[in-house]
KEKE-3310 file (N, C-alpha, C; in steps of 0.2 Angstrom, whole numbers, plus 5000, padded with zeros to 4 digits):
npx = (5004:5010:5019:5013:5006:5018:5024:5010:5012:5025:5024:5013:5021:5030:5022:5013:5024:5028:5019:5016:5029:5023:5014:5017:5028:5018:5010:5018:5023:5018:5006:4995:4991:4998:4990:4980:4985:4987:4976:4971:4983:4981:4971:4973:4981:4972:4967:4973:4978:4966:4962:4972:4970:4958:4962:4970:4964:4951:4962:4964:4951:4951:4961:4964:4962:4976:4985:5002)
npy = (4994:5006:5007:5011:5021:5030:5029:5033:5048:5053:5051:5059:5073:5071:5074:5085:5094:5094:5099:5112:5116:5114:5123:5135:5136:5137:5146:5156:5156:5159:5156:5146:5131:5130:5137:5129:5119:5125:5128:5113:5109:5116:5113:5098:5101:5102:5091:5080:5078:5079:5064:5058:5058:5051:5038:5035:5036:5024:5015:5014:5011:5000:4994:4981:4978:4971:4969:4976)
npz = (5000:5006:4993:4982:4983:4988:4975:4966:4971:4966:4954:4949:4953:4947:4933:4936:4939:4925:4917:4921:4915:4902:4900:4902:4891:4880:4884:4881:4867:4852:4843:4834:4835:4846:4853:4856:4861:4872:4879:4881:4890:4903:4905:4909:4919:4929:4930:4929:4946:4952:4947:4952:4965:4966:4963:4972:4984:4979:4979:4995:4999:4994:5000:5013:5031:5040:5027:5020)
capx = (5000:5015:5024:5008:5005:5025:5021:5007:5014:5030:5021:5011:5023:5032:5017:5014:5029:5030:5014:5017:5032:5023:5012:5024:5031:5014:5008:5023:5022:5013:5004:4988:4993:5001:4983:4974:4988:4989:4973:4974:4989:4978:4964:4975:4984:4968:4963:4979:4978:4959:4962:4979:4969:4954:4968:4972:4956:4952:4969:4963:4946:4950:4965:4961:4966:4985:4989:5004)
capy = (5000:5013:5008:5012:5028:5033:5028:5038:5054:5052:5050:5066:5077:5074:5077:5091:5099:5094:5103:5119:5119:5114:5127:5141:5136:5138:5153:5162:5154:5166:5152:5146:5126:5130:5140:5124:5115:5128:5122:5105:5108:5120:5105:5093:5102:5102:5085:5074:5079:5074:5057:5055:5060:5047:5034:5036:5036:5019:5009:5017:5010:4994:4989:4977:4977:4969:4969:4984)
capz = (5000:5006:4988:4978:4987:4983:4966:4962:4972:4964:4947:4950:4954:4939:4928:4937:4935:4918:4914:4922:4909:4894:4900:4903:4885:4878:4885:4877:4859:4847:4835:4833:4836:4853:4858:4859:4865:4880:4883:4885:4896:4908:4909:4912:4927:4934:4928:4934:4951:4953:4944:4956:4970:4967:4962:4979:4988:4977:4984:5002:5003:4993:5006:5016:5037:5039:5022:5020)
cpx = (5004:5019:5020:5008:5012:5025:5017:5008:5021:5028:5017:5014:5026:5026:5015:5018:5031:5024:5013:5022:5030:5016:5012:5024:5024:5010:5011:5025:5017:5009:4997:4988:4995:4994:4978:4980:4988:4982:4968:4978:4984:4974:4967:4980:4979:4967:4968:4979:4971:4958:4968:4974:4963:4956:4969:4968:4953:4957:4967:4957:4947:4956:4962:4964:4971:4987:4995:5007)
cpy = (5006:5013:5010:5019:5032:5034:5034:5045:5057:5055:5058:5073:5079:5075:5082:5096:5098:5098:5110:5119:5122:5122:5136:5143:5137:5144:5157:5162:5157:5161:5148:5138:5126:5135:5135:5121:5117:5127:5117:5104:5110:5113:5100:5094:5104:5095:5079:5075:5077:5068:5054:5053:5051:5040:5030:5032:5029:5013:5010:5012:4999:4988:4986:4977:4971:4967:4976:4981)
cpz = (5000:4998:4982:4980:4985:4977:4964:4964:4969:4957:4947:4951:4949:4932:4930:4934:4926:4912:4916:4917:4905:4894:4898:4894:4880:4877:4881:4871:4857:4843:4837:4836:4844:4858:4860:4861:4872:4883:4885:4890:4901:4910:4911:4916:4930:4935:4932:4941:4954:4953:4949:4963:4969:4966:4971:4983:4985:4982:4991:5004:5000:4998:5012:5024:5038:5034:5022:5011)
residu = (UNK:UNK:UNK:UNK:UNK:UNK:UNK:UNK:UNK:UNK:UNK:UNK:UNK:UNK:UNK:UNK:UNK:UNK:UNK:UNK:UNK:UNK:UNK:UNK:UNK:UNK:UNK:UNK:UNK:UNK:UNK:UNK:UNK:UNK:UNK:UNK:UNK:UNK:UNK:UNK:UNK:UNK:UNK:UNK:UNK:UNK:UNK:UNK:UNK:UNK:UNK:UNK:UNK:UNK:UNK:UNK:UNK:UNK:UNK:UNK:UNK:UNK:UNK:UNK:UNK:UNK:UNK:UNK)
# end
């Protein structure tokens, strides 16, 4: 259970931070391609943090008492 939880907190930090980049880099691209792609990035740094989050919340209820 503790190496799932590592995992997906691990995993979310870096998509995280890899979507505030791509977002970064987007915002300050002039082009009409990189305006829908900026956002896509914006929905999906809302969207992976709720989907991580009930990732979570899933493994928590479906863990069973003395299993780790």
């Amino acid at each position: 259970m503790k190496k799932v939880k590592k995992f997906l907190a691990l995993l979310g930090a870096v998509l995280l931070a890899a979507l505030y980049i791509s977002t970064l880099v987007f915002a300050l691209s002039d082009s009409p391609v990189f305006s829908d792609l900026l956002k896509i990035s914006v929905a999906a740094t809302i969207l992976v943090p709720v989907l991580l989050y009930a990732c979570i919340l899933a493994a928590r209820l479906n863990h069973r008492d003395g299993e780790d």
